[in-house]
Structure formats: structure tokens, C-alpha cells
C-alpha positions as CSV (number, residue, x, y, z in Angstrom):
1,X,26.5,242.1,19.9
2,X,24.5,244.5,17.5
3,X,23.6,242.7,13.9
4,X,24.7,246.6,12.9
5,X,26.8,249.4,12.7
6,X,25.5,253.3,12.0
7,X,26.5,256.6,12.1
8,X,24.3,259.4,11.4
9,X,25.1,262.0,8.7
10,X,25.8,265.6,9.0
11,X,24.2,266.6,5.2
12,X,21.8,265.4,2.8
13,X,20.4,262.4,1.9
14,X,21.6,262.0,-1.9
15,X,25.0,263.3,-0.5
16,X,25.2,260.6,2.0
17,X,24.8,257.6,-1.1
18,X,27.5,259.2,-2.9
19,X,30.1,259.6,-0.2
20,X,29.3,256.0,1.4
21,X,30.1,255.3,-2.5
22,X,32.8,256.9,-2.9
23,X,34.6,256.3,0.6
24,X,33.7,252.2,0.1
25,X,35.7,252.6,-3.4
26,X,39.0,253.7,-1.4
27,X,38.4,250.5,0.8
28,X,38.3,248.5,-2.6
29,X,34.6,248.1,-3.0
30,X,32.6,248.8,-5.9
31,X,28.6,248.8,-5.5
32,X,27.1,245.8,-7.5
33,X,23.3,246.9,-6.5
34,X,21.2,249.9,-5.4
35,X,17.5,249.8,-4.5
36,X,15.1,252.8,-3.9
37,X,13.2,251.3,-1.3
38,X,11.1,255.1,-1.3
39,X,10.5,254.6,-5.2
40,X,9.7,250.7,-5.0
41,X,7.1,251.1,-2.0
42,X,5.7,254.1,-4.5
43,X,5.4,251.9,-7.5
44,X,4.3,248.9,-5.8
45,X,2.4,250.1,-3.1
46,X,1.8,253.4,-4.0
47,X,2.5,254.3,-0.8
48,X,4.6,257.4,0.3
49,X,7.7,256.2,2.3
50,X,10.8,257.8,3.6
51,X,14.2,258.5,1.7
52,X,15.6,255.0,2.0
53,X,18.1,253.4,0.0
54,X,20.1,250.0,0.0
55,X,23.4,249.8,-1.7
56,X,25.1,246.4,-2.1
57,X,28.8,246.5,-1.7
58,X,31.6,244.0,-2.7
59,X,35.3,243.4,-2.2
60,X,36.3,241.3,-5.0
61,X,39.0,239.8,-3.1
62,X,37.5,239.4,0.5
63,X,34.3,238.2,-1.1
64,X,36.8,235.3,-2.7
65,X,38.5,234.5,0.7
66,X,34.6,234.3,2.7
67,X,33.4,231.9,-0.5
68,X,36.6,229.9,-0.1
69,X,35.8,229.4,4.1
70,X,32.7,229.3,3.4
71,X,31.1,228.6,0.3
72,X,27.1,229.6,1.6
73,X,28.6,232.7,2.8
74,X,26.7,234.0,-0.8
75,X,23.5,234.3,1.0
76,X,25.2,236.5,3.6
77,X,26.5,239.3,0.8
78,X,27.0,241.8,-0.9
79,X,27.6,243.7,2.1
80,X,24.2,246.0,2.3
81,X,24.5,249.6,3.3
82,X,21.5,251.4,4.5
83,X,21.1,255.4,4.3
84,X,17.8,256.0,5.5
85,X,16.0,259.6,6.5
86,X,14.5,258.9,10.0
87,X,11.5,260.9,11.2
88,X,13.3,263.5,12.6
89,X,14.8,264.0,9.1
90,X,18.3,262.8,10.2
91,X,20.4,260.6,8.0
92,X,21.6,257.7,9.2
93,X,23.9,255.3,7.4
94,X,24.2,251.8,8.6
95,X,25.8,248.5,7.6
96,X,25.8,244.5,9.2
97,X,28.2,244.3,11.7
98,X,31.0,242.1,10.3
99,X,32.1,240.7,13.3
100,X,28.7,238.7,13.0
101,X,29.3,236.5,10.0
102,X,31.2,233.7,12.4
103,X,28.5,233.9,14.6
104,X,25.8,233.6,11.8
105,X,28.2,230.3,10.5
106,X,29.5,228.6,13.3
107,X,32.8,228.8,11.1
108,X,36.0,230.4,12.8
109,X,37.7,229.9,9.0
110,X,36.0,233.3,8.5
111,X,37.5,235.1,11.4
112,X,40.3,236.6,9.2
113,X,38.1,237.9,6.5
114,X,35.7,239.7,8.8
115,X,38.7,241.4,11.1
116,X,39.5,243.2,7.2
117,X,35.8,243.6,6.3
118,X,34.9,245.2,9.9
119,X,38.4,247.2,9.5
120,X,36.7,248.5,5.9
121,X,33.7,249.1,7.4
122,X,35.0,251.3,10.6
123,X,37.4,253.3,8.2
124,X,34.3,254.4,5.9
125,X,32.0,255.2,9.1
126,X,34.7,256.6,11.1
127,X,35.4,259.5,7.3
128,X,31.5,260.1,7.4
């Protein structure tokens, strides 16, 4: 199984960050983080890097369902979404494949939680 899911983007880079925005907030999710990985290596490194940006997603109410099964499952989240320029200057958008988290665990009690976070997850790639 891949540790991801991705779908390239037919459109812009800052477009791509506000419709995976926008399309998670119809699938309940509200963006609790967002790192410019192209600005930090800049600052930090002062080194030139590709368009690359993190957002950190979260269902209130699955987030309180994974704790419940599993309370470590913090280390796990937010959800992370990726919308990165490649070198071809595509966009590609890409996420952790849900279906990973009982995997990761070991604990089955998060099977029902990840089904609804991996049926989020399709629904936003599937309208990119």
C-alpha cells in the first residue's frame, strides 16, 4: 500500500491551496496550519526551493472518534496536505493515505474512522 495519495493539478500553484481549502471545508475540515516550506528553506537556508506548501487539515469530529481509539493517534495528525510544483512545473497535490493509520497502530478500533477520512480524502481529490 502507498503511505499517499496525489493527484496532479490542471492550474496554478496558489489556486491549487485555495481549492484543496476550500473543497476540504465542504468535507467538514477547517486548516489549523500552513507552512511555506519555499519561504522557510529561503529564510533559513537561504536557499531557492520550489513552490511547496503543507496545509494541516482537521475534522473536529473524526479527529475526536481517532483520539477516543486511539489516544497517540495525535502524533499521526492534522491530516497534512502537500501541493508541491515538481520540476516539470506540474502541481501535484497529495495527502497520507488514510487507510494507513491501522497499519501504523496495530489498532482495528480505528478502522471506522479512517473508511470516513479516506471517503473525505477521495471526494476532495476525485473534484480537483
Amino acid at each position: 500500500m502507498q503511505y499517499f495519495l496525489s493527484k496532479y493539478f490542471e492550474g496554478s500553484f496558489d489556486e491549487a491551496a485555495s481549492r484543496v481549502t476550500e473543497l476540504l471545508a465542504q468535507q467538514g475540515f477547517g486548516i489549523l496550519t500552513e507552512i511555506d516550506i519555499k519561504a522557510t528553506m529561503k529564510t533559513k537556508l537561504d536557499l531557492d526551493f520550489r513552490p511547496y506548501r503543507i496545509l494541516g487539515s482537521c475534522n473536529p469530529a473524526l479527529a475526536r472518534e481517532a483520539i477516543e481509539a486511539e489516544p497517540q493517534i495525535g502524533a499521526l495528525m492534522p491530516c497534512n496536505w502537500t501541493i508541491q510544483q515538481d520540476e516539470e512545473g506540474r502541481i501535484e497535490v497529495s495527502v497520507m493515505n488514510p487507510a494507513s493509520l491501522s497499519q501504523i497502530t496495530g489498532n482495528a478500533a480505528l478502522q471506522r474512522v479512517q473508511e470516513r477520512v479516506l471517503a473525505s480524502v477521495n471526494a476532495v481529490l476525485d473534484e480537483l
